[in-house]
N, CA, C and O of each residue as an XYZ file, in Angstrom:
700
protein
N      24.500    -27.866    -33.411
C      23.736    -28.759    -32.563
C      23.990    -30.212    -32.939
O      24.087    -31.012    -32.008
N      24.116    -30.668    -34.237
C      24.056    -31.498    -34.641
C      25.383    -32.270    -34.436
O      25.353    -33.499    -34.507
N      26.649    -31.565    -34.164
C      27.926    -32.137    -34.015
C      27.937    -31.977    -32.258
O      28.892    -32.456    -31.647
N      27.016    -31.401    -31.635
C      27.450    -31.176    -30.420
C      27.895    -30.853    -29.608
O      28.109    -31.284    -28.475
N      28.195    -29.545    -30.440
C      28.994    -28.298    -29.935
C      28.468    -27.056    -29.972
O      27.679    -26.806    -30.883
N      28.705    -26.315    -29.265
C      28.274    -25.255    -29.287
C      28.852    -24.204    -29.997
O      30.011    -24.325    -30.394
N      28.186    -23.149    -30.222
C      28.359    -21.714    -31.106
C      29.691    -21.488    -30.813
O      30.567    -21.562    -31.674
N      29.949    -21.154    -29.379
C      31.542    -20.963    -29.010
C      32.651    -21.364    -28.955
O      33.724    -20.940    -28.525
N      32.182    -22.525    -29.597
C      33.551    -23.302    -30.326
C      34.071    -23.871    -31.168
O      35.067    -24.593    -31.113
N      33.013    -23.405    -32.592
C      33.318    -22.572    -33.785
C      34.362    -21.171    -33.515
O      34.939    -20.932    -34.576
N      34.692    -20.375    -32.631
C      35.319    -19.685    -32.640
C      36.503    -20.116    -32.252
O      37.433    -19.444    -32.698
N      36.820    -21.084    -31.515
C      38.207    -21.797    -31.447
C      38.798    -21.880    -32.489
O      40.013    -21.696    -32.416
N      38.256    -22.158    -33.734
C      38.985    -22.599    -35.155
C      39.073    -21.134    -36.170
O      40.054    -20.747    -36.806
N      37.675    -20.476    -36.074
C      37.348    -19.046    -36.919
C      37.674    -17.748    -36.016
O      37.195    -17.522    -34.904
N      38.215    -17.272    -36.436
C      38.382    -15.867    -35.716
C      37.085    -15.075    -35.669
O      36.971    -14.377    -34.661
N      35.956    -15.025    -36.652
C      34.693    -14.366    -36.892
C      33.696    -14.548    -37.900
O      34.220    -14.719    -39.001
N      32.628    -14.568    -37.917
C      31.663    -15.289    -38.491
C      32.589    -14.884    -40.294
O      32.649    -16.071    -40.614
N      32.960    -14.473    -40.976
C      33.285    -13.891    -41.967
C      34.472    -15.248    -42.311
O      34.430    -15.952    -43.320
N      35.221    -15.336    -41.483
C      36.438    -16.766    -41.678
C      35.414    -18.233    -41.559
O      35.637    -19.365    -41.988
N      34.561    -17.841    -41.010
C      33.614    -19.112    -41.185
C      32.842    -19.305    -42.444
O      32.791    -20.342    -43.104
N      32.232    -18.138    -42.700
C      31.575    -18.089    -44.232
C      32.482    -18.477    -45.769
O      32.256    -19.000    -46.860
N      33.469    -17.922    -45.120
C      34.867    -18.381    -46.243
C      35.335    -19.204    -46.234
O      36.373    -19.311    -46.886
N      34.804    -20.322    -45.443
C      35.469    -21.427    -45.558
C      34.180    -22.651    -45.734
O      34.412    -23.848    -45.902
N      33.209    -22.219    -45.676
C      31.777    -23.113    -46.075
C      32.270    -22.640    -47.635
O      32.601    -23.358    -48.579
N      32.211    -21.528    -47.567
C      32.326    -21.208    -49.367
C      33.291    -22.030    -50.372
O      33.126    -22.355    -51.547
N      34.611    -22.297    -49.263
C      35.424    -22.361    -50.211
C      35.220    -24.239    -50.477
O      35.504    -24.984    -51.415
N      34.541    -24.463    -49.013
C      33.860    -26.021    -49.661
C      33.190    -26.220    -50.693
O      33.391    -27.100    -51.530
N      32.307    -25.362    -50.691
C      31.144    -25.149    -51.863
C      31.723    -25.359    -53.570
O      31.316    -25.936    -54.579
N      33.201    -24.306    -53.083
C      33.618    -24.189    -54.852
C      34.488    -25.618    -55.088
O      34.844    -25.920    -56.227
N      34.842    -26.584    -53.778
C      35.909    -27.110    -54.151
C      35.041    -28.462    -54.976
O      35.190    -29.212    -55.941
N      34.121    -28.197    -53.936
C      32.850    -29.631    -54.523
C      32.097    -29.054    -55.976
O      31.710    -29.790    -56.884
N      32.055    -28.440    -55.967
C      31.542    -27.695    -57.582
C      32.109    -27.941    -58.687
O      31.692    -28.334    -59.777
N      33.554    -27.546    -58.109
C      34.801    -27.969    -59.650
C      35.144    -29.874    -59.368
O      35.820    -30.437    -60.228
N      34.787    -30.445    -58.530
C      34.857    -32.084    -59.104
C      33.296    -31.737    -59.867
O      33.235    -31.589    -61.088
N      32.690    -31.685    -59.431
C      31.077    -31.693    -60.035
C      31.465    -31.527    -61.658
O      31.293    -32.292    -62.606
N      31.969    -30.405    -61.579
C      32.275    -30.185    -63.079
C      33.407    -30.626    -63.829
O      33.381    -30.705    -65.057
N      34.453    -30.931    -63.094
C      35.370    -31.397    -64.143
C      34.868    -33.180    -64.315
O      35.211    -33.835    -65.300
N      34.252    -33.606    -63.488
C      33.932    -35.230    -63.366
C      32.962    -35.174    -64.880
O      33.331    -35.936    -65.773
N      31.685    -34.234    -65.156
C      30.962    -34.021    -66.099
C      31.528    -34.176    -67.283
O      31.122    -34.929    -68.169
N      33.048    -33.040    -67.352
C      34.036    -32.977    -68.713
C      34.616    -34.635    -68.743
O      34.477    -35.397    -69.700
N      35.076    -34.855    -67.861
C      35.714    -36.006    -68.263
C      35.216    -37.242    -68.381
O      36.020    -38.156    -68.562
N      34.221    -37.447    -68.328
C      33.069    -38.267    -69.026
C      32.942    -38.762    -70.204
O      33.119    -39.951    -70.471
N      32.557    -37.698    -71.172
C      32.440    -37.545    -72.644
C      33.146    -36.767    -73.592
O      33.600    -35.627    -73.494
N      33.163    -37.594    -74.548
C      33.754    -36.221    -75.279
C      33.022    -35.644    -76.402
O      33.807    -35.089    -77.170
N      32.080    -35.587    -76.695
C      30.849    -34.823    -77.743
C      30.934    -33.889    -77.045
O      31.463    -33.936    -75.934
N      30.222    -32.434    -77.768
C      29.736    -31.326    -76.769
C      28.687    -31.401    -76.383
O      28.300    -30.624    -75.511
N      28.031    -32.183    -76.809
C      26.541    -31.981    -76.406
C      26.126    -33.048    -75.031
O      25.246    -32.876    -74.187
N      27.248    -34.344    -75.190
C      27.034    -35.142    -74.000
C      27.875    -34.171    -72.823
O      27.310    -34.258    -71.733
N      28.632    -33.612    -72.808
C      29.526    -33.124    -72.127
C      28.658    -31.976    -71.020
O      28.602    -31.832    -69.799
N      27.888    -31.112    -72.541
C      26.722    -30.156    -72.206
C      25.645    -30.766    -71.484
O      24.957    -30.002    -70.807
N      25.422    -31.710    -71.488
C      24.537    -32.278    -70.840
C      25.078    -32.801    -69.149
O      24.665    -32.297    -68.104
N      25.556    -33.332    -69.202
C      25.955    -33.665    -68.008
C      26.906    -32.540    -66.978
O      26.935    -32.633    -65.751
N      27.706    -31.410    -67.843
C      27.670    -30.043    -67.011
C      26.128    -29.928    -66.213
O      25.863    -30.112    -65.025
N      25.440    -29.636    -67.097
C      23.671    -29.072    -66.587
C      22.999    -30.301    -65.421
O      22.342    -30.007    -64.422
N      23.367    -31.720    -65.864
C      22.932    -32.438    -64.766
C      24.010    -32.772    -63.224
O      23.936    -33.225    -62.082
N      24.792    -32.284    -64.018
C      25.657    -32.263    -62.450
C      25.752    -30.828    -61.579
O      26.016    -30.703    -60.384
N      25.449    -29.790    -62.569
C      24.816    -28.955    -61.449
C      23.394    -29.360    -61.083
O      23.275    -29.454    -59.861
N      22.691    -29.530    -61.507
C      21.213    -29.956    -60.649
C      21.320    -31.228    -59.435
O      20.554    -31.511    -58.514
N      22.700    -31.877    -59.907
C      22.715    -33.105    -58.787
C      23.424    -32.379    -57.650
O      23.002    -32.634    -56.522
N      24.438    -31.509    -57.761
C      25.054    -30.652    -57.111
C      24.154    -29.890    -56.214
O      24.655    -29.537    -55.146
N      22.770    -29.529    -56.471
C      21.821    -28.436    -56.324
C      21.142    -29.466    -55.260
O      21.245    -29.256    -54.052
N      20.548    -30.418    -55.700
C      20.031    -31.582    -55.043
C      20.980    -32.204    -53.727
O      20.391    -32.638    -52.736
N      22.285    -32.212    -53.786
C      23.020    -32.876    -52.909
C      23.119    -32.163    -51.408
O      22.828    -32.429    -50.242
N      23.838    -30.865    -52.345
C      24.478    -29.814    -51.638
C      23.786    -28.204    -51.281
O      24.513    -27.221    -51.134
N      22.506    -28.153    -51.191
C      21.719    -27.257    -51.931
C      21.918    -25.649    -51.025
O      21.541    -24.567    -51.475
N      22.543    -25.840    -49.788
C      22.861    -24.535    -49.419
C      24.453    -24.304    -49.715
O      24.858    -23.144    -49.636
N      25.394    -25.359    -50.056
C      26.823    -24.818    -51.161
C      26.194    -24.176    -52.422
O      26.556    -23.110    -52.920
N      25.146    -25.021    -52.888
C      25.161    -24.247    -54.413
C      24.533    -22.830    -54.215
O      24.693    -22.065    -55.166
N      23.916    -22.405    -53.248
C      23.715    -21.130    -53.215
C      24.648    -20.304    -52.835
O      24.680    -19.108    -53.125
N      25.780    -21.141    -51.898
C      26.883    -20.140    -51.568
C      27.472    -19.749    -52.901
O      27.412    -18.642    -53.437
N      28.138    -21.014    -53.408
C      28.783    -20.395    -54.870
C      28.446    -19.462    -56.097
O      29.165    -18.942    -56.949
N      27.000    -19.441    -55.856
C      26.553    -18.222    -56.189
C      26.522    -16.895    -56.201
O      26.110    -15.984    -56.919
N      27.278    -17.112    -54.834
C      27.298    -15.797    -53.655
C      28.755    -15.479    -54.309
O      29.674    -16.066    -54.880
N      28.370    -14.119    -53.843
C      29.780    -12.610    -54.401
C      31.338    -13.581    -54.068
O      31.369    -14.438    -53.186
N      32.143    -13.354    -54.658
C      33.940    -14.163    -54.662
C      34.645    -13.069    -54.703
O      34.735    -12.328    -55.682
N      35.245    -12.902    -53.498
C      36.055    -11.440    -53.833
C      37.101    -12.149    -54.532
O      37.394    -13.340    -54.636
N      37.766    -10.645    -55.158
C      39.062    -10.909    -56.170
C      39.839     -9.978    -55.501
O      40.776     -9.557    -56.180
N      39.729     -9.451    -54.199
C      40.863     -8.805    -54.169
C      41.868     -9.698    -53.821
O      42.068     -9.537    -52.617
N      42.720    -10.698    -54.335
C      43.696    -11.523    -53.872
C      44.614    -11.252    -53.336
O      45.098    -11.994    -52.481
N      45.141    -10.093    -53.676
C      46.525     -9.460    -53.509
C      46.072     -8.423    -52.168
O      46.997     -7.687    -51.824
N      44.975     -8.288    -51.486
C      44.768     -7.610    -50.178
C      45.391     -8.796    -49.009
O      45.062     -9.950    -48.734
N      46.621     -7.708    -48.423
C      47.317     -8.542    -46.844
C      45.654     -8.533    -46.233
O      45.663     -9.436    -45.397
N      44.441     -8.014    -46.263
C      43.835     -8.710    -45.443
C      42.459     -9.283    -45.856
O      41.349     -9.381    -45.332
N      43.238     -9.736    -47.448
C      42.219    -10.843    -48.052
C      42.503    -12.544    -46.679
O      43.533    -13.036    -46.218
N      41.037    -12.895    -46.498
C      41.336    -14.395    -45.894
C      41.832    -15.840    -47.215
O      41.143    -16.084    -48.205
N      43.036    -16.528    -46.886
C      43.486    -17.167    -47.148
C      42.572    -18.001    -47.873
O      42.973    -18.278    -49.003
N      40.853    -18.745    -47.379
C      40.035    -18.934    -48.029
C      38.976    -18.314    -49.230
O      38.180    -18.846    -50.003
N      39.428    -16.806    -48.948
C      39.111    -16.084    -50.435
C      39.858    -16.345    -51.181
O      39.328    -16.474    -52.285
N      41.205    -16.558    -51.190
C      41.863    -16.314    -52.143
C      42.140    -17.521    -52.794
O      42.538    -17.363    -53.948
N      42.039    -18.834    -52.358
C      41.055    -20.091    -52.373
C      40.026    -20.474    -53.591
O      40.154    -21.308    -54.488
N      38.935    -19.544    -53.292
C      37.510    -19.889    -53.655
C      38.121    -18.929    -54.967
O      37.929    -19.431    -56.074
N      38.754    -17.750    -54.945
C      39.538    -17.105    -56.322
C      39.673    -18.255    -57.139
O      38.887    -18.462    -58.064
N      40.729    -19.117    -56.835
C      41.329    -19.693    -57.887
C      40.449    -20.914    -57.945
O      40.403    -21.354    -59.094
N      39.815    -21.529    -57.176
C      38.858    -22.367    -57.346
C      37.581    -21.904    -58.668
O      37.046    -22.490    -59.608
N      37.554    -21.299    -58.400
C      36.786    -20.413    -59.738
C      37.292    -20.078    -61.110
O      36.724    -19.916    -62.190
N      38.726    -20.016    -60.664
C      39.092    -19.372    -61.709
C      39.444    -21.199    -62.555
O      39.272    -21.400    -63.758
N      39.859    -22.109    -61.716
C      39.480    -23.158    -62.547
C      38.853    -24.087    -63.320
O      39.181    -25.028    -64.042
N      37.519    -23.369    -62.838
C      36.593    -24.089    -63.095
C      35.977    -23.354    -64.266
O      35.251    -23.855    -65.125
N      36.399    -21.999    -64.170
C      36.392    -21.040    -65.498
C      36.986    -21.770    -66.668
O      36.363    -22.043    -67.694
N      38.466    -22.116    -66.386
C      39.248    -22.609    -67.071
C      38.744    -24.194    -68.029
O      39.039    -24.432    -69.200
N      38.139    -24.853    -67.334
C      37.858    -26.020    -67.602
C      36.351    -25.648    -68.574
O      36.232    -26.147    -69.693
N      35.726    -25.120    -68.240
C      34.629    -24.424    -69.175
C      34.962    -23.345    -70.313
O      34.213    -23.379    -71.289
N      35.631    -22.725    -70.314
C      36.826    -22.364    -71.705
C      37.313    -23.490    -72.269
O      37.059    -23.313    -73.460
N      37.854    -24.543    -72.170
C      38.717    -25.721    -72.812
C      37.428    -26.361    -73.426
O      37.204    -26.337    -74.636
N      36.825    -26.775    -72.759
C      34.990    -27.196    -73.143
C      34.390    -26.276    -74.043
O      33.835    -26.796    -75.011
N      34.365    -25.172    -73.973
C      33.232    -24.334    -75.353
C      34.808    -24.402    -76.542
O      34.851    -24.724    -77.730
N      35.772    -24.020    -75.741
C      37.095    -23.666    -77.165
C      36.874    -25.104    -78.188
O      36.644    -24.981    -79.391
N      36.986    -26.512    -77.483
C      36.801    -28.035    -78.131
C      35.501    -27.703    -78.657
O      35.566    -28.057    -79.834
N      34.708    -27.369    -78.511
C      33.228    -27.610    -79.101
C      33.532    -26.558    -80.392
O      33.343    -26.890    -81.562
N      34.023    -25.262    -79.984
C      33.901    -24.128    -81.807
C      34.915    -25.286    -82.412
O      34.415    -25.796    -83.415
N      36.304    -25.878    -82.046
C      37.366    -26.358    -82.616
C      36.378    -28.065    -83.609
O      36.471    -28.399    -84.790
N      35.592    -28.690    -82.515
C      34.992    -29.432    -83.553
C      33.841    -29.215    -84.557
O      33.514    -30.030    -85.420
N      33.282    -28.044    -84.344
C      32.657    -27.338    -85.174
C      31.196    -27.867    -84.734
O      30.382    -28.180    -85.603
N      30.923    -27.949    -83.509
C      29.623    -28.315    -83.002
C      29.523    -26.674    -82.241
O      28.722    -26.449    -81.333
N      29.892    -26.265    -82.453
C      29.674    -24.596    -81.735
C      29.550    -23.626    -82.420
O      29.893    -23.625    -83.602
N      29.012    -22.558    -81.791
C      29.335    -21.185    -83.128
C      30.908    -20.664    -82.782
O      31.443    -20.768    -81.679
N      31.440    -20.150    -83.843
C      32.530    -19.978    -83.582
C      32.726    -18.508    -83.475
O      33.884    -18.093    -83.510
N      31.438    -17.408    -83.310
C      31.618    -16.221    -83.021
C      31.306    -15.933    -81.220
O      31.616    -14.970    -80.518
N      30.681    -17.021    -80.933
C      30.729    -16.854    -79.402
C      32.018    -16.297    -78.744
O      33.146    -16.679    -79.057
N      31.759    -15.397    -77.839
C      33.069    -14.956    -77.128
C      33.175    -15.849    -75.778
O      32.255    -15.568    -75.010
N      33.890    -16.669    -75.372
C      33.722    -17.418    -74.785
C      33.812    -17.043    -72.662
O      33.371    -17.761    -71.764
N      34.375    -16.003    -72.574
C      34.080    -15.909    -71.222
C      32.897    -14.915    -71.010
O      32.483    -14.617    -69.890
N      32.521    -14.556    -71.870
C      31.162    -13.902    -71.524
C      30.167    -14.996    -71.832
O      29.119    -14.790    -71.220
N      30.146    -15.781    -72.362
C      29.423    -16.872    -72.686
C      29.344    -17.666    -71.265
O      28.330    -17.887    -70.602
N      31.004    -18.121    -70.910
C      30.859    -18.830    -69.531
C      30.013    -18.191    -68.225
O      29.474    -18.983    -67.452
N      29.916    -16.849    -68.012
C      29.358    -15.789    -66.952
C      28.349    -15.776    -67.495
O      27.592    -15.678    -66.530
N      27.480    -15.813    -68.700
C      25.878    -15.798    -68.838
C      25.438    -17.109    -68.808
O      24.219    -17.240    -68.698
N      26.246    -18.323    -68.892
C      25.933    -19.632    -68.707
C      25.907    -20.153    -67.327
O      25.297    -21.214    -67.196
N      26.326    -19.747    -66.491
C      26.439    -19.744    -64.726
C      25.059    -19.239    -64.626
O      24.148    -19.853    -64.071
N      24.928    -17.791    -65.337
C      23.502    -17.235    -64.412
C      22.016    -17.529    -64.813
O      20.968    -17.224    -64.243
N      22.271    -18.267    -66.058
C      20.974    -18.880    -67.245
C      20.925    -20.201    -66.559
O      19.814    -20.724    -66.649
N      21.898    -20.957    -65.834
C      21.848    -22.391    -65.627
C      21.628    -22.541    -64.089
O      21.200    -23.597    -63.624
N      21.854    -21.733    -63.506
C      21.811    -21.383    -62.289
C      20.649    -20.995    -61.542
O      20.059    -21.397    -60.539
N      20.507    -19.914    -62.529
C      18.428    -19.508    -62.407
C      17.570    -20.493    -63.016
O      16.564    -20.818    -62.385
N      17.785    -20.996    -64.079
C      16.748    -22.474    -64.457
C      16.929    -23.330    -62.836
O      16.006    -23.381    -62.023
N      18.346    -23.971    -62.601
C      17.997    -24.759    -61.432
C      17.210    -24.333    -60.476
O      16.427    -25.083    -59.893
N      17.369    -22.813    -60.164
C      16.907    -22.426    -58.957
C      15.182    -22.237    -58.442
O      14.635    -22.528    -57.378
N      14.608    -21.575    -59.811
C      13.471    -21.542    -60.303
C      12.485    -23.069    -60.477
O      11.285    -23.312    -60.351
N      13.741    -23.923    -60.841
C      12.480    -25.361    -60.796
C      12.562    -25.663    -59.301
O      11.630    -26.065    -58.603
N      13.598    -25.455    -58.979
C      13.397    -25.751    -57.382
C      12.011    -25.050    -56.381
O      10.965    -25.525    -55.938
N      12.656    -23.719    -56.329
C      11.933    -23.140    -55.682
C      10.222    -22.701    -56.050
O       9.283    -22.352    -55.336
N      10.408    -22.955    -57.755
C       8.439    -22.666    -57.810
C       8.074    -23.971    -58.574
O       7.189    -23.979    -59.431
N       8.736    -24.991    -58.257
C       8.232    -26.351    -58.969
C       6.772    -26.379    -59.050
O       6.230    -26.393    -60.156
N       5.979    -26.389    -57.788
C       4.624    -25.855    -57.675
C       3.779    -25.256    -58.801
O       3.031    -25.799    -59.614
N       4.131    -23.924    -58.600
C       4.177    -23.314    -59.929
C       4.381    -23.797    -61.117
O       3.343    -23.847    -61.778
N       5.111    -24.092    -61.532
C       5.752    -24.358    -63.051
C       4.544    -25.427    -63.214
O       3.794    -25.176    -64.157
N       4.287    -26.380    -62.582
C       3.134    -27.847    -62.841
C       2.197    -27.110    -63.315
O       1.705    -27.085    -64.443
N       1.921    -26.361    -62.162
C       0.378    -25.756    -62.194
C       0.194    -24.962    -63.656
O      -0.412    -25.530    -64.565
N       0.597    -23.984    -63.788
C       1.092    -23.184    -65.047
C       0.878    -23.734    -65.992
O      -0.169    -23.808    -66.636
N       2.259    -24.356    -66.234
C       2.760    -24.452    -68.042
C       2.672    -26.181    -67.592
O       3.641    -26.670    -68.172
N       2.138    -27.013    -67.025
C       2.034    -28.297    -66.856
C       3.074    -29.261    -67.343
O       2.901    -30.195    -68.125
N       4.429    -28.800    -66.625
C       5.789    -29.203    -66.538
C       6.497    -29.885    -65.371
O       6.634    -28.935    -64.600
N       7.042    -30.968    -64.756
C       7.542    -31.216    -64.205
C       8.630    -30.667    -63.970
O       8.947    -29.897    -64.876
N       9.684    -30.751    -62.762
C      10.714    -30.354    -62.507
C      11.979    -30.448    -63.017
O      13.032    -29.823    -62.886
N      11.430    -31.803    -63.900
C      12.632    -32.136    -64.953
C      12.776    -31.783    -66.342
O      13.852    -31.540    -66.889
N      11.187    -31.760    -67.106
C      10.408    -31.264    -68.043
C      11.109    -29.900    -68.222
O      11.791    -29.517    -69.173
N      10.746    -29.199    -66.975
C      11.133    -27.607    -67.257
C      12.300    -27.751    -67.480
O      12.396    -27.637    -68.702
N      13.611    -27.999    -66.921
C      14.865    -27.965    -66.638
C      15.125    -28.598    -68.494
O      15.432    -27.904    -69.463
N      14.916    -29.811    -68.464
C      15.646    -29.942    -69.881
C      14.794    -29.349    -71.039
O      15.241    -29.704    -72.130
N      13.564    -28.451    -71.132
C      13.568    -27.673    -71.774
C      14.175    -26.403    -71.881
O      14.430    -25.899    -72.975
N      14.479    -25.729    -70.540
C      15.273    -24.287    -70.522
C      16.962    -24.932    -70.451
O      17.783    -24.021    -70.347
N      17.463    -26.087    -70.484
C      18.934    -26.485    -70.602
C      18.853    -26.919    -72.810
O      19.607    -26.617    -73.735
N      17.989    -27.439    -72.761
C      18.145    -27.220    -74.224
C      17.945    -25.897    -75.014
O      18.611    -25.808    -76.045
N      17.167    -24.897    -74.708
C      17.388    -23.749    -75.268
C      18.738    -22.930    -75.214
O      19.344    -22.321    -76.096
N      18.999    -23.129    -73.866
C      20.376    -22.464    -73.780
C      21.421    -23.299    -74.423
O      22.410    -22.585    -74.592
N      21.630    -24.522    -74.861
C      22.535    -25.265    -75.667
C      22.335    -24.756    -77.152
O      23.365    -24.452    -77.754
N      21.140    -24.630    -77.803
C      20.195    -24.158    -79.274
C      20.869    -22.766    -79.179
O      21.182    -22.449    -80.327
N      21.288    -21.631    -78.144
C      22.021    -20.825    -78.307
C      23.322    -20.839    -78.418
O      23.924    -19.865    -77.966
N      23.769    -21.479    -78.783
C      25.349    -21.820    -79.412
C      25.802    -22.625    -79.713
O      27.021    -22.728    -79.853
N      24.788    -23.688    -79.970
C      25.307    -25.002    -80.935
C      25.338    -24.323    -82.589
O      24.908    -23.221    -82.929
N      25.826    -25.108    -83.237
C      26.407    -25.054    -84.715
C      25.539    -25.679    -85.352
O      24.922    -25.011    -86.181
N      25.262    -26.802    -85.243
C      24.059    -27.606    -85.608
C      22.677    -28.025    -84.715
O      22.528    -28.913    -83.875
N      21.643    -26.923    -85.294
C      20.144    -27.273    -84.768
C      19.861    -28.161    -84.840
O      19.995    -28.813    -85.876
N      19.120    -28.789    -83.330
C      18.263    -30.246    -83.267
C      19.586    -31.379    -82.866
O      19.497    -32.592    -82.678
N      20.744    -30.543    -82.820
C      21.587    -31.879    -82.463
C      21.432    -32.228    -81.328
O      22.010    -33.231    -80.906
């Protein structure tokens, strides 16, 4: 409505709602990985670095707030399917870079010894998506809540549950 077109001509460009979803998505991941590599290349401490990962997804969340739920959403990997869409296979490697760039980030942090160095690091990256992901989502959606409750603001909560999850694999407590 808003561009002034109608439903039926979205199908001029998408063959079916499914090539359309894959390609909002693959916006979602492309704006995600500046989000995040802009964060890395910022600082170089882990902990400033860590910090501004966590606030650039919440600005990300704030900006873009139905991408950040897409990227949330299932990424097929079948890459190698003739009838994977060209934008799956896309949002694949879009992911898979942004994987990459968050491996180089925890590997520098055990290497300067601000990390634990028994962390396994891609299971670390996949429980850090869904710990950082559900904090954002949760202050969002029960901000309400959370005040009322535990008498926390939206930001309050967030950099208390982003510092616990940092206190789980920093090297040095209280840094």
């Amino acid at each position: 409505k808003t561009a002034g077109y109608s439903k039926a001509t979205l199908y001029v460009y998408f063959k079916n709602k499914e090539e359309i979803i894959a390609a909002l998505v693959m916006e979602s991941m492309k704006k995600l990985y500046i989000y995040i590599a802009d964060s890395l290349e910022q600082y170089t401490t882990t902990r400033k670095r860590y910090e501004h990962i966590c606030q650039g997804l919440v600005n990300y969340q704030k900006e873009f707030p139905f991408y950040f739920e897409m990227a949330l959403d299932r990424i097929e990997i079948q890459t190698k399917n003739p009838d994977s869409l060209m934008e799956e296979t896309e949002n694949w490697k879009t992911g898979e870079k942004i994987n990459e760039k968050l491996k180089v980030f925890l590997q520098e942090g055990i290497n300067a010894g601000e990390l634990r160095a028994d962390i396994e690091i891609i299971p670390t990256i996949f429980a850090f998506w869904g710990m950082l992901s559900g904090l954002i989502q949760i202050a969002v959606k029960k901000e309400a809540y959370i005040k009322e409750t535990i008498g926390l603001t939206q930001d309050k909560f967030l950099e208390y549950g982003f510092e616990m999850l940092y206190q789980s694999i920093t090297n040095k407590k209280g840094d």
